[in-house]
Backbone as CSV, one residue per row, in Angstrom:
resi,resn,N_x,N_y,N_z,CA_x,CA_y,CA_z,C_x,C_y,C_z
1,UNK,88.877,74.306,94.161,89.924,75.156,93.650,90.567,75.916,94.803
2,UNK,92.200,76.009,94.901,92.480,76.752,96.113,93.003,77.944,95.486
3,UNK,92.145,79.166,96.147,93.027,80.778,96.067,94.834,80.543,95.733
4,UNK,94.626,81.467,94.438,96.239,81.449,94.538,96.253,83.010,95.491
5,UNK,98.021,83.065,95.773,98.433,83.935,97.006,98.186,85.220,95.893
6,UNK,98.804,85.585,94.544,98.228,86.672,93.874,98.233,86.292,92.371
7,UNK,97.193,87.465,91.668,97.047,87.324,90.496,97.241,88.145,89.873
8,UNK,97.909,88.651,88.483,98.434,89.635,87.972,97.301,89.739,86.432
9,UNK,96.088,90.978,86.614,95.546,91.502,85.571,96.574,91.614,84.297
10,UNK,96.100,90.826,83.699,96.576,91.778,82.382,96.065,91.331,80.958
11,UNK,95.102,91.829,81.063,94.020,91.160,79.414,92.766,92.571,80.076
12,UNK,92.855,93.434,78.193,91.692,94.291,78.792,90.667,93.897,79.019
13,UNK,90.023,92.892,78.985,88.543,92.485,79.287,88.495,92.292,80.802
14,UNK,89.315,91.653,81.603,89.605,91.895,82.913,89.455,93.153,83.533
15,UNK,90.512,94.317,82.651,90.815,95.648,82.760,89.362,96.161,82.862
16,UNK,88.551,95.726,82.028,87.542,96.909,81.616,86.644,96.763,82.663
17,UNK,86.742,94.922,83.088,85.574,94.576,83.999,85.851,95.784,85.732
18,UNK,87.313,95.490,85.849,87.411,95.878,87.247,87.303,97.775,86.776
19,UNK,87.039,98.560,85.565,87.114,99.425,85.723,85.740,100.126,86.672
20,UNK,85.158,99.050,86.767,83.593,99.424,87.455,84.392,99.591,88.954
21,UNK,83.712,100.691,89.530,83.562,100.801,91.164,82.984,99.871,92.149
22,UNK,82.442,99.312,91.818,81.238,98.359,92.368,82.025,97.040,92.262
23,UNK,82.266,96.640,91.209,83.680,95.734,91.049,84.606,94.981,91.734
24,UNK,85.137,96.614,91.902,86.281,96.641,92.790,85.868,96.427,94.175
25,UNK,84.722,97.245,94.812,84.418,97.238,96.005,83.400,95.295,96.486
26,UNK,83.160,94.867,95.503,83.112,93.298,95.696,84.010,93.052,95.679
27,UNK,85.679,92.872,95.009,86.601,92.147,95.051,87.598,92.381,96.778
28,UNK,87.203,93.691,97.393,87.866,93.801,98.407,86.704,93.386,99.779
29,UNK,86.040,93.097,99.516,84.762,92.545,100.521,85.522,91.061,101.029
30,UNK,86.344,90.199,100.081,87.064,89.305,100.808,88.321,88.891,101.306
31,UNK,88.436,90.172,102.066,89.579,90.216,102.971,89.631,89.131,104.366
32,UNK,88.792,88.402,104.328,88.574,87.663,105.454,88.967,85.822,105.201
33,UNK,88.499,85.973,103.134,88.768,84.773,103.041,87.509,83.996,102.640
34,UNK,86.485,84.297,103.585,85.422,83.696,103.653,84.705,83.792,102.049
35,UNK,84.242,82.635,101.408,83.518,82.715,100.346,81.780,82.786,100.532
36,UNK,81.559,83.443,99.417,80.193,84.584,99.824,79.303,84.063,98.379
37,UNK,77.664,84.126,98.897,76.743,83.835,97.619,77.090,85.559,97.186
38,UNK,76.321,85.916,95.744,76.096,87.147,95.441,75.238,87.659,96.713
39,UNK,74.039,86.621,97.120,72.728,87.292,98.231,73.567,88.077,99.225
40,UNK,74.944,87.431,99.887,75.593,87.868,100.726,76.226,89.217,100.422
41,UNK,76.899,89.089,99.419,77.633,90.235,99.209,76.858,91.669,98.832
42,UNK,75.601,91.183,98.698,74.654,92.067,98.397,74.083,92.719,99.832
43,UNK,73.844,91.837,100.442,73.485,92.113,101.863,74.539,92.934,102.629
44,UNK,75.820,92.481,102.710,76.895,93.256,103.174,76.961,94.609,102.762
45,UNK,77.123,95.435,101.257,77.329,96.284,100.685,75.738,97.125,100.716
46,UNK,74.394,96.026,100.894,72.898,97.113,101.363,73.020,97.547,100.275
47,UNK,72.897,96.567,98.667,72.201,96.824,97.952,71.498,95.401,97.172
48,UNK,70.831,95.713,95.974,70.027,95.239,95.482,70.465,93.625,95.264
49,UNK,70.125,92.572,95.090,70.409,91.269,94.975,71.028,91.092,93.375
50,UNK,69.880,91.873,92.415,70.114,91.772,91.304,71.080,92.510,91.040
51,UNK,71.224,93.759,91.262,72.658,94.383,90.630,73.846,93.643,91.054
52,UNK,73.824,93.376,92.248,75.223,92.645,92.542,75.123,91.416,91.823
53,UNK,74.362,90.760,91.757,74.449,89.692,90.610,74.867,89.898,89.734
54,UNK,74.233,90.877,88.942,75.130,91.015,87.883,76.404,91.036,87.640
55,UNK,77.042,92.152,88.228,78.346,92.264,88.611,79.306,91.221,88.775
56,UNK,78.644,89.986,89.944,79.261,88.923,90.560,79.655,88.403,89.201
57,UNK,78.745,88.171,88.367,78.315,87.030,87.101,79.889,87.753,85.563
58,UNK,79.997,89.122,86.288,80.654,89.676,85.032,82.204,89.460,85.740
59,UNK,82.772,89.776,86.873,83.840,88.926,87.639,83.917,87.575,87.290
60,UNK,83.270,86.620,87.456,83.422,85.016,87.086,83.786,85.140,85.629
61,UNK,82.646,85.944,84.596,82.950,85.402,83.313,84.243,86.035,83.282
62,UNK,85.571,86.998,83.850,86.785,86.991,82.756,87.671,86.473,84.460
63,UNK,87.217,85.712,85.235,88.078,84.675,86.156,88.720,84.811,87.008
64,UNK,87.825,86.593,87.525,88.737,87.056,88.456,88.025,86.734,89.554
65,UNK,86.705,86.381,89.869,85.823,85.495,91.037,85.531,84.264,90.217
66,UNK,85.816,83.431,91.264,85.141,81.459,90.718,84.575,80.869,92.213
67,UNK,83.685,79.916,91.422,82.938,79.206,91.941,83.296,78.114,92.926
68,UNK,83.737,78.279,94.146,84.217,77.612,94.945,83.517,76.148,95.508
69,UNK,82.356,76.427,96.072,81.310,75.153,95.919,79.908,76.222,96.221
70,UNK,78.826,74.579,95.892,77.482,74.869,95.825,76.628,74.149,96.987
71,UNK,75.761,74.717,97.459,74.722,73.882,98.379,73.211,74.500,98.275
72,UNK,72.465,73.356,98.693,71.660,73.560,98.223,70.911,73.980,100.077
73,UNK,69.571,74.903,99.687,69.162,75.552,101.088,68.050,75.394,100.788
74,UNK,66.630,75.082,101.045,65.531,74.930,100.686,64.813,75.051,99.299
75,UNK,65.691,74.148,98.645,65.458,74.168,97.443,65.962,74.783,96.512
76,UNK,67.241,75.674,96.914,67.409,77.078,96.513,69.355,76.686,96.282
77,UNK,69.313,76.410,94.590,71.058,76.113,94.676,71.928,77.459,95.041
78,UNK,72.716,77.644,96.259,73.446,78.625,96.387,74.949,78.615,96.006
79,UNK,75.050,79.199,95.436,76.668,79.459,94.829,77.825,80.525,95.326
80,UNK,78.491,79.923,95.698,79.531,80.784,96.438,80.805,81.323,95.852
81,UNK,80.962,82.066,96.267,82.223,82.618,95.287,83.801,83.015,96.091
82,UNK,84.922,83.058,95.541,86.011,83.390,96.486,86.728,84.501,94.929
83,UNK,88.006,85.089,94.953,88.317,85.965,94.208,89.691,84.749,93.943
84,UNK,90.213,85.030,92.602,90.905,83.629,91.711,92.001,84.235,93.038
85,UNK,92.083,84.966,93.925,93.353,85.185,94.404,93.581,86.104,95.541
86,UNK,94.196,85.882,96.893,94.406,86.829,97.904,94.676,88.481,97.503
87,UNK,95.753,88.052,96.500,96.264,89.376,96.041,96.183,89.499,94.924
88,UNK,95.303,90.314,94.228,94.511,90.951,93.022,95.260,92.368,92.332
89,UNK,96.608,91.816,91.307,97.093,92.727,91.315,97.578,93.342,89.608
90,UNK,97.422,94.584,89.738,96.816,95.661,88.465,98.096,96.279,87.710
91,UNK,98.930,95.797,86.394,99.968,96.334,86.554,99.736,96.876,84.983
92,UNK,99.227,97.826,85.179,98.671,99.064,83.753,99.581,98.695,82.658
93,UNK,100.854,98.651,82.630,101.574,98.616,82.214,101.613,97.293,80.639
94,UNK,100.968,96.198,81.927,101.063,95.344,81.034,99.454,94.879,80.466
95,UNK,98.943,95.786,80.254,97.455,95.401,80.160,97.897,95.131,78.509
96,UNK,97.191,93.876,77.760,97.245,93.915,76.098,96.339,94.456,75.648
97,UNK,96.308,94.993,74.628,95.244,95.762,74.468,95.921,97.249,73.532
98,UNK,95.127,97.789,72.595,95.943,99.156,72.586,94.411,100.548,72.178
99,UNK,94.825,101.774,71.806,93.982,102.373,71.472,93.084,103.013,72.403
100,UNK,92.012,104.220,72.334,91.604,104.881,73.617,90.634,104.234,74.141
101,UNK,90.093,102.341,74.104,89.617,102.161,74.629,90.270,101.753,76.191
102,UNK,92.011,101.158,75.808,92.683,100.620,76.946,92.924,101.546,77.955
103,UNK,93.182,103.158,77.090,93.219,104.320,78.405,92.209,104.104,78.791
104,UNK,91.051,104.702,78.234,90.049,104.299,79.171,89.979,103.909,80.535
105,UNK,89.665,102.690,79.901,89.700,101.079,81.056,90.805,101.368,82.136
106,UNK,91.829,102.046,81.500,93.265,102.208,82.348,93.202,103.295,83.338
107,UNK,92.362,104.364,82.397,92.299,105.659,83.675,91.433,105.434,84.528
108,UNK,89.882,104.847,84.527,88.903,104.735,85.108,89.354,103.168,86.294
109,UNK,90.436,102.801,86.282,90.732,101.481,87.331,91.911,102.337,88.062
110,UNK,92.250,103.652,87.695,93.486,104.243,88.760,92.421,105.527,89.149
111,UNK,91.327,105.647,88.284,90.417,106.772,89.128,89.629,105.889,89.924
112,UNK,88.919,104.879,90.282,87.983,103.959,91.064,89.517,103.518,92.590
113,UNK,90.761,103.186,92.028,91.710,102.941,92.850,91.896,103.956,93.782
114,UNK,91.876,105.438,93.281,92.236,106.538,94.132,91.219,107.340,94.745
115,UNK,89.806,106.382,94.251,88.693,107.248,95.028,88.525,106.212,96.428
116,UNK,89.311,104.729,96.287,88.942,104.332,97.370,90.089,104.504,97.792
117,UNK,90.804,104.723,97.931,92.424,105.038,98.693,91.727,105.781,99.295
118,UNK,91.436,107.072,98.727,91.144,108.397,99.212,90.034,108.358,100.397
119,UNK,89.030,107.584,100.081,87.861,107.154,101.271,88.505,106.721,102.492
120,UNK,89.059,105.623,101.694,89.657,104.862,103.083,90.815,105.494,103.983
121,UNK,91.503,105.877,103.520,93.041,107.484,104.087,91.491,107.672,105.115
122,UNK,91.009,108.765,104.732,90.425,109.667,105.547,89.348,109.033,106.442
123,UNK,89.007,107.942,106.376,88.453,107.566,107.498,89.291,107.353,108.524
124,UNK,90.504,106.628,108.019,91.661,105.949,109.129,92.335,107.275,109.731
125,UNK,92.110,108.633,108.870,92.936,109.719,109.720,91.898,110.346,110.591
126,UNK,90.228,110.421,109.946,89.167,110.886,110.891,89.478,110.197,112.431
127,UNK,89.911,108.667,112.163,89.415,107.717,113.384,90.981,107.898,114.162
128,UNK,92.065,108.053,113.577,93.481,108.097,114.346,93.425,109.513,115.079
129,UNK,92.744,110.544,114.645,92.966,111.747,115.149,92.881,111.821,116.156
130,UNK,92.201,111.742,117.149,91.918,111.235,118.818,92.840,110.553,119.296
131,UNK,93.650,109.671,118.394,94.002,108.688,119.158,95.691,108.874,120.098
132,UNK,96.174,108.450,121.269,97.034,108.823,121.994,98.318,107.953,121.697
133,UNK,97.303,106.960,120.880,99.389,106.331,120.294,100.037,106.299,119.545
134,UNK,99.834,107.858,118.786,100.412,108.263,117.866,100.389,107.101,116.432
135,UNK,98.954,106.313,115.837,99.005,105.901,114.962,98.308,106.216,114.010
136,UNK,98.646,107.637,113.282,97.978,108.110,112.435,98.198,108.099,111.034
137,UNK,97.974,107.765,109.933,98.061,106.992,108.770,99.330,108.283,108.677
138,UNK,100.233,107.391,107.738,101.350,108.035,107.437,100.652,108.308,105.691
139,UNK,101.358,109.779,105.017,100.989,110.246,103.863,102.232,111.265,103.647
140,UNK,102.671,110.987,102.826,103.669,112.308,102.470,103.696,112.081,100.770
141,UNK,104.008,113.206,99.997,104.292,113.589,98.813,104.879,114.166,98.414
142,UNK,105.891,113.831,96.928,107.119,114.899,96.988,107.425,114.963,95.447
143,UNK,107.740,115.588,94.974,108.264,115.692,94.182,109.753,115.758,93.678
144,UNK,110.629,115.363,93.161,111.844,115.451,92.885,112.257,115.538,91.229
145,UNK,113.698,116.259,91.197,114.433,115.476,89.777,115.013,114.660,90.390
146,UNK,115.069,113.749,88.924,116.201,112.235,89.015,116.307,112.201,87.719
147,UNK,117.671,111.512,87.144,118.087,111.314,86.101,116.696,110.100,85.590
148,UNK,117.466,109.390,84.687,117.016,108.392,84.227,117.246,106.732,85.021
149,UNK,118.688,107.278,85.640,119.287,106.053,86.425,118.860,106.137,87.720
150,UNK,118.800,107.448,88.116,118.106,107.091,89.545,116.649,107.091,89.410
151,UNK,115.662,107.021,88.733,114.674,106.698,88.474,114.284,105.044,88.664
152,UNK,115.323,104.643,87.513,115.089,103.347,87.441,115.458,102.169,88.700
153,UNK,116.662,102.971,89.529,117.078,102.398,90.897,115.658,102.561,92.161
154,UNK,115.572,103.694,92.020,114.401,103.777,92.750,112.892,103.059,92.888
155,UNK,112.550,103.313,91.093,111.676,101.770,91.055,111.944,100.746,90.825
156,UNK,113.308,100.546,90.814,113.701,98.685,91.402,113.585,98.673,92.898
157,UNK,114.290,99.832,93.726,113.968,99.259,95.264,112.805,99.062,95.376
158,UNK,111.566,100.217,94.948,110.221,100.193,95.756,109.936,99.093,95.133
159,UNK,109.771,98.253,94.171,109.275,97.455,93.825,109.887,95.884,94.340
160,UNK,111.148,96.077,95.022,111.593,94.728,95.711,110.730,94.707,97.059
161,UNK,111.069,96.026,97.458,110.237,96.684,99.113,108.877,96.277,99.287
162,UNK,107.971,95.966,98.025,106.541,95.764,97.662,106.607,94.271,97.986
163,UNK,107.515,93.910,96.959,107.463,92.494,96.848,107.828,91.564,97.979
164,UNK,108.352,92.236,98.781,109.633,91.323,100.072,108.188,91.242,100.999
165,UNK,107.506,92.642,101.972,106.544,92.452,102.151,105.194,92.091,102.150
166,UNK,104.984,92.265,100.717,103.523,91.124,99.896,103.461,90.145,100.137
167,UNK,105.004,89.437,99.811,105.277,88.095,100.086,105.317,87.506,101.621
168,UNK,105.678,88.844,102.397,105.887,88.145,103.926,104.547,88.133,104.572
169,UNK,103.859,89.288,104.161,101.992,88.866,105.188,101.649,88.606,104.279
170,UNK,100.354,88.077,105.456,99.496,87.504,104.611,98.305,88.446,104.399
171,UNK,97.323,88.361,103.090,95.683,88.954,102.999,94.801,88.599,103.908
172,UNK,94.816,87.794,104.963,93.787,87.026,105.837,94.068,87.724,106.924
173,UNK,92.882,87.695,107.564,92.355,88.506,108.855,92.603,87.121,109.812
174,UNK,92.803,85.889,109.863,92.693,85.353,110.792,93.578,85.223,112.191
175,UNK,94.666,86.565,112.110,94.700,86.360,113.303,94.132,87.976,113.911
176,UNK,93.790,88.092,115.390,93.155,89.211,115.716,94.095,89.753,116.073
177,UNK,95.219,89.623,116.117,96.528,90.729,116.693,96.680,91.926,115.649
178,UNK,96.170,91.175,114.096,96.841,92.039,113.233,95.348,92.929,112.573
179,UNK,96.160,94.069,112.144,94.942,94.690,111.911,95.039,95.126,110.402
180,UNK,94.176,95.353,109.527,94.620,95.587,107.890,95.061,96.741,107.791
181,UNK,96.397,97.004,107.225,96.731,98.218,106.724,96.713,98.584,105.299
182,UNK,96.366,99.678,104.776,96.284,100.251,102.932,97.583,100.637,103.159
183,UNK,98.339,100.219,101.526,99.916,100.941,101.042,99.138,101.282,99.935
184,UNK,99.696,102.526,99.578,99.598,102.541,97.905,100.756,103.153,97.558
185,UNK,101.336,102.994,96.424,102.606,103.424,96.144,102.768,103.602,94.806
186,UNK,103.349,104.976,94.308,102.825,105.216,92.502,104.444,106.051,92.541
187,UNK,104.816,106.365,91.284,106.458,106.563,90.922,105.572,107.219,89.418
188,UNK,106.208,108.385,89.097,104.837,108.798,87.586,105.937,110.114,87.418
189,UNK,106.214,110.302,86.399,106.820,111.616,85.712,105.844,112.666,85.376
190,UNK,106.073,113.857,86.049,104.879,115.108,86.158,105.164,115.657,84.974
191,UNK,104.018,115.303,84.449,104.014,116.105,82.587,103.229,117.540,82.723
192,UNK,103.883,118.515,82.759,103.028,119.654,82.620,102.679,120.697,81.585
């Protein structure tokens, strides 16, 4: 089976699966490409064989990790896994589903999303702070009014701006020039 370039969530059973932390943090472990037994991914992350099994086993059943190939190692069938897709992508919006189980599922995959944003920001600003070539994670926040029309112009650009670049790199580490960068990008009406 070859990785498609991305895949678009949208069935809550998917939803509910990636609402786990642990989840999520297996599905971004293959940024490299490389397909991994559970033993591995367990080993990488320095925890238990069995919990990540589990996990692995609950990814496959709704098709967001598959079974790439098998070999066998001293007797021992190993199964490898890749993610259905480079780019694994979450669009709340269209999750089917209705009722407070889909918030749920919905708040707990943008709270697991923003606790690793948030990890990852602050390591990259801990580690840029020293640094002399001025590459320190960019972050700004703002608030504005906008009608209804400039709302909707605005999330048509960011969302071409997403798309033009998604489409132009790639998820793979294989070349060493390039180094991985986090975007996150949210557009949300402040209800107070």
């Amino acid at each position: 089976m070859e990785q498609l370039n991305y895949y678009e969530v949208t069935t809550f059973e998917q939803a509910k699966v990636l609402s786990n932390d642990l989840r999520m943090k297996i599905l971004s472990l293959f940024h490299d490409d490389k397909s991994r037994t559970a033993k591995q991914i367990a080993d990488q992350l320095e925890m238990s064989a069995s919990k990540v099994h589990y996990h692995v086993r609950e990814l496959v059943k709704v098709g967001l990790l598959v079974l790439t190939e098998t070999r066998e190692n001293a007797g021992i069938v190993e199964k490898y896994y890749l993610p259905i897709a480079k780019d694994i992508r979450i669009r709340l919006s269209r999750i089917e589903g209705e009722g407070i189980h889909l918030l749920h599922e919905q708040s707990q995959i943008i709270n697991n999303t923003l606790k690793e944003f948030k990890i990852s920001f602050l390591k990259a600003f801990e580690h840029a702070h020293n640094d002399q070539n001025n590459s320190r994670p960019l972050f700004f926040q703002m608030s504005k009014y906008m009608s209804e029309e400039e709302r909707v112009e605005l999330y048509r650009e960011l969302k071409e701006l997403s798309e033009k670049w998604n489409n132009r790199l790639s998820n793979s580490c294989k070349d060493p020039e390039k180094k991985e960068l986090g975007l996150l990008v949210s557009l949300y009406e402040v209800i107070e």
